[in-house]
N, CA, C and O atoms as CSV, one atom per row, in Angstrom:
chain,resi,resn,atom,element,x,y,z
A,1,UNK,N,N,-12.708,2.060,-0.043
A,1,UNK,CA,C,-11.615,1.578,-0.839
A,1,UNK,C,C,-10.357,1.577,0.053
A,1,UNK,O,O,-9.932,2.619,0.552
A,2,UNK,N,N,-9.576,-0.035,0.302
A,2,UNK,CA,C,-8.912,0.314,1.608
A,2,UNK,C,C,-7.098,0.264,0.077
A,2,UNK,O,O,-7.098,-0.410,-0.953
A,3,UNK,N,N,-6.406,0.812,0.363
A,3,UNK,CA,C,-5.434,0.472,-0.317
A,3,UNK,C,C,-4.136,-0.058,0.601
A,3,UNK,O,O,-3.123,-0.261,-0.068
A,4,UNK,N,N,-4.040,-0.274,1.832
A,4,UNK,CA,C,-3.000,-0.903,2.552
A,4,UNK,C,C,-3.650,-1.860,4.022
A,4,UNK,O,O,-4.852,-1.689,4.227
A,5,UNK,N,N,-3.176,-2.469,4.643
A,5,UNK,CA,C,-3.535,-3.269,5.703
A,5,UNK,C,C,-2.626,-2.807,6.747
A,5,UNK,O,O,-1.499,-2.494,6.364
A,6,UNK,N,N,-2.885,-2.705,7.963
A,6,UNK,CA,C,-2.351,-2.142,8.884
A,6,UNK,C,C,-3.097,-3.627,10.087
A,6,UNK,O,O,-4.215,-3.996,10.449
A,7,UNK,N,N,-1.436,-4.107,10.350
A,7,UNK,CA,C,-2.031,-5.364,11.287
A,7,UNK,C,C,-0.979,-4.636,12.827
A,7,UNK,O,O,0.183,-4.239,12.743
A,8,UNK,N,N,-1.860,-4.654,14.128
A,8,UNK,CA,C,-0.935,-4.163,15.250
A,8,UNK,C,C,-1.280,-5.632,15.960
A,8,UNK,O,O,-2.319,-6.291,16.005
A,9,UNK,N,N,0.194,-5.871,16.546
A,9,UNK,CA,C,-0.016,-6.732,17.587
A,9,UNK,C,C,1.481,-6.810,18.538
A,9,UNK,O,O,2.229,-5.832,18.528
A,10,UNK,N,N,1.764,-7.816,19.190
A,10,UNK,CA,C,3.116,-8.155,19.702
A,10,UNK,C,C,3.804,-8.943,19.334
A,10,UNK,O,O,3.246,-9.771,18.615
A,11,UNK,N,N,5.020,-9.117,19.530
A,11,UNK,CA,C,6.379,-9.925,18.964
A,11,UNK,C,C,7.482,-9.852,20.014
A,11,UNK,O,O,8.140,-8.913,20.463
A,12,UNK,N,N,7.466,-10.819,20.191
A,12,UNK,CA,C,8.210,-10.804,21.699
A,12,UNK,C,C,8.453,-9.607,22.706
A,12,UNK,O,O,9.364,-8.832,22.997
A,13,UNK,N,N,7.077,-9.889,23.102
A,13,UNK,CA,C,6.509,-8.951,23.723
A,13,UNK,C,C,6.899,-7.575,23.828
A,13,UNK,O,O,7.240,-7.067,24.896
A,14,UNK,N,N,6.844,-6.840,22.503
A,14,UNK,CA,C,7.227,-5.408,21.855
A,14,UNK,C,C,6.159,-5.478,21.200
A,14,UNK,O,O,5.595,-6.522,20.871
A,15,UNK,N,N,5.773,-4.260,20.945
A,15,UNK,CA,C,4.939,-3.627,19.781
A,15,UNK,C,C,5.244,-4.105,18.795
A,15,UNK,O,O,6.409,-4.467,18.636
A,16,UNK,N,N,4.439,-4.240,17.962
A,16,UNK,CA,C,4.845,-4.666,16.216
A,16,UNK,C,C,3.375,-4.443,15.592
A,16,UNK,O,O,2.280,-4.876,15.951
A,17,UNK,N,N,3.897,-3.305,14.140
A,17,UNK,CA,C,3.015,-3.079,13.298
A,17,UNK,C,C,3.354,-3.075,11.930
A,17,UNK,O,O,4.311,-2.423,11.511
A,18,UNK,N,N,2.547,-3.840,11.124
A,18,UNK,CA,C,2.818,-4.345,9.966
A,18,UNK,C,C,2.050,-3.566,9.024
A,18,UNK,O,O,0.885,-3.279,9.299
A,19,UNK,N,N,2.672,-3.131,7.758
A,19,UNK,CA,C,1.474,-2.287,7.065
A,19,UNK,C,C,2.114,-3.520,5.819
A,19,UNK,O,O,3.012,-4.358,5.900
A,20,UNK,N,N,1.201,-3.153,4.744
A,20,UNK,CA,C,1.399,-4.050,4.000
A,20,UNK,C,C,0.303,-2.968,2.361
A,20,UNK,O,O,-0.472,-2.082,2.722
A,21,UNK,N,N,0.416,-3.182,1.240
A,21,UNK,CA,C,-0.183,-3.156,0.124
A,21,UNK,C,C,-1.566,-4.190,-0.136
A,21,UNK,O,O,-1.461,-5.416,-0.111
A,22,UNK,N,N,-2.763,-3.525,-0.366
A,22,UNK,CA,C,-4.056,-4.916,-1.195
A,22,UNK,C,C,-3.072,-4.757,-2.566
A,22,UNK,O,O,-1.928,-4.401,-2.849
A,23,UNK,N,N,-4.260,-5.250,-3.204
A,23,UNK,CA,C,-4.247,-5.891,-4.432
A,23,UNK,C,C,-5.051,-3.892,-4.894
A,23,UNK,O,O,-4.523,-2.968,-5.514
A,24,UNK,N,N,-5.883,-3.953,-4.493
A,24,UNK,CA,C,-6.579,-2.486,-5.116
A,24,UNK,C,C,-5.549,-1.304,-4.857
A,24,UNK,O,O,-5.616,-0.568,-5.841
A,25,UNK,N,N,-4.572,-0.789,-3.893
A,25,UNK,CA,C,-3.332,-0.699,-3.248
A,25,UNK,C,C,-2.120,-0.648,-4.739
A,25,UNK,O,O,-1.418,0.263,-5.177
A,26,UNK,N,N,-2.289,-1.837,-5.102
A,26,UNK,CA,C,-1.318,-1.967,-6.223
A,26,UNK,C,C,-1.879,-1.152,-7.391
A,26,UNK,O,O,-1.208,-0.212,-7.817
A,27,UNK,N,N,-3.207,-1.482,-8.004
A,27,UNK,CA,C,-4.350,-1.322,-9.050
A,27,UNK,C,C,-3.837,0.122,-9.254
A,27,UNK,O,O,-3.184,0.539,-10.210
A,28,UNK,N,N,-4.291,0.850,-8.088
A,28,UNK,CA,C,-4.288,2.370,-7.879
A,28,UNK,C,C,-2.827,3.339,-8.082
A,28,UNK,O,O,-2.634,4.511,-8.406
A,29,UNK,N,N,-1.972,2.234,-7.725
A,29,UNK,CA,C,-0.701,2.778,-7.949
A,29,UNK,C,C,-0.050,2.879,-9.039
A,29,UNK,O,O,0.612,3.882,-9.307
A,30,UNK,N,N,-0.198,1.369,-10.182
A,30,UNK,CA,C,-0.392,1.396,-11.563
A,30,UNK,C,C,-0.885,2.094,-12.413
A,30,UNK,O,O,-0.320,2.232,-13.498
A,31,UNK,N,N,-1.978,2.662,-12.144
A,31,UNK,CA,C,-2.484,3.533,-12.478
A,31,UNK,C,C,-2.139,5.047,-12.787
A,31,UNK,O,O,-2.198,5.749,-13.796
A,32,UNK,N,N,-1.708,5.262,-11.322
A,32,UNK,CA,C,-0.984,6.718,-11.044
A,32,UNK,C,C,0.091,6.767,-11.872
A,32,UNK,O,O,0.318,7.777,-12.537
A,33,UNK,N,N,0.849,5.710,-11.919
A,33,UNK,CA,C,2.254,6.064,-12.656
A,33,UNK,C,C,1.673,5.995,-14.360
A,33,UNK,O,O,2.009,6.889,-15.137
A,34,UNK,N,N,0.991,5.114,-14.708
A,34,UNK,CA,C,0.325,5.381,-15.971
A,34,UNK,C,C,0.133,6.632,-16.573
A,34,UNK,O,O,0.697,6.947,-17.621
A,35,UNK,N,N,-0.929,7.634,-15.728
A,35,UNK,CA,C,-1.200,8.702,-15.828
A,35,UNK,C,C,0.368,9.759,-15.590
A,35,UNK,O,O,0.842,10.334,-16.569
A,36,UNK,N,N,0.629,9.809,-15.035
A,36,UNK,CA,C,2.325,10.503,-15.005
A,36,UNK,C,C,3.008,10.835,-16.158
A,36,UNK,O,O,3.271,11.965,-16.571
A,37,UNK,N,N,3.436,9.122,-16.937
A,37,UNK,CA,C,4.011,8.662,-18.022
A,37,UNK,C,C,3.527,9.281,-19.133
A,37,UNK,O,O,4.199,9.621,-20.106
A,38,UNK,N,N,1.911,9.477,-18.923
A,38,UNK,CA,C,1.196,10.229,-20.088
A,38,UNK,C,C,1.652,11.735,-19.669
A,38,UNK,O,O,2.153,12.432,-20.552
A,39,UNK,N,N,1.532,12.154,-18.635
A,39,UNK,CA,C,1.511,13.374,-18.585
A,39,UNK,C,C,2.941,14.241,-19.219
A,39,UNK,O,O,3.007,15.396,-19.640
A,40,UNK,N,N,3.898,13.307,-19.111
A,40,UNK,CA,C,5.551,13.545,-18.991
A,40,UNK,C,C,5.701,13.654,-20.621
A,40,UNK,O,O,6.151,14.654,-21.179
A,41,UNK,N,N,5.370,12.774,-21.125
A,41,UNK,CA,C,4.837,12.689,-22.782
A,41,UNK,C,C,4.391,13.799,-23.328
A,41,UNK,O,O,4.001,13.800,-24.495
C-alpha cells in the first residue's frame, strides 16, 4: 500500500525530489481524520 510518490531526478542540473500524495494517500488520510472527529465526540 504505497500512500505517496517519491520521483528523484535533476533540474538544472541540481538535485530535485518531488514527493507527492496517491489517491489511496488521500483515502487513508480521510479516514484518519474521520476516526479523530469520532473520537473528539
Amino acid at each position: 500500500m504505497f500512500y505517496k510518490n517519491i520521483k528523484k531526478g535533476f533540474r538544472n542540473n541540481y538535485r530535485h525530489t518531488s514527493v507527492g500524495i496517491t489517491k489511496k494517500g488521500i483515502d487513508a488520510f480521510e479516514e484518519y481524520v474521520e476516526a479523530i472527529k469520532q473520537y473528539i465526540k
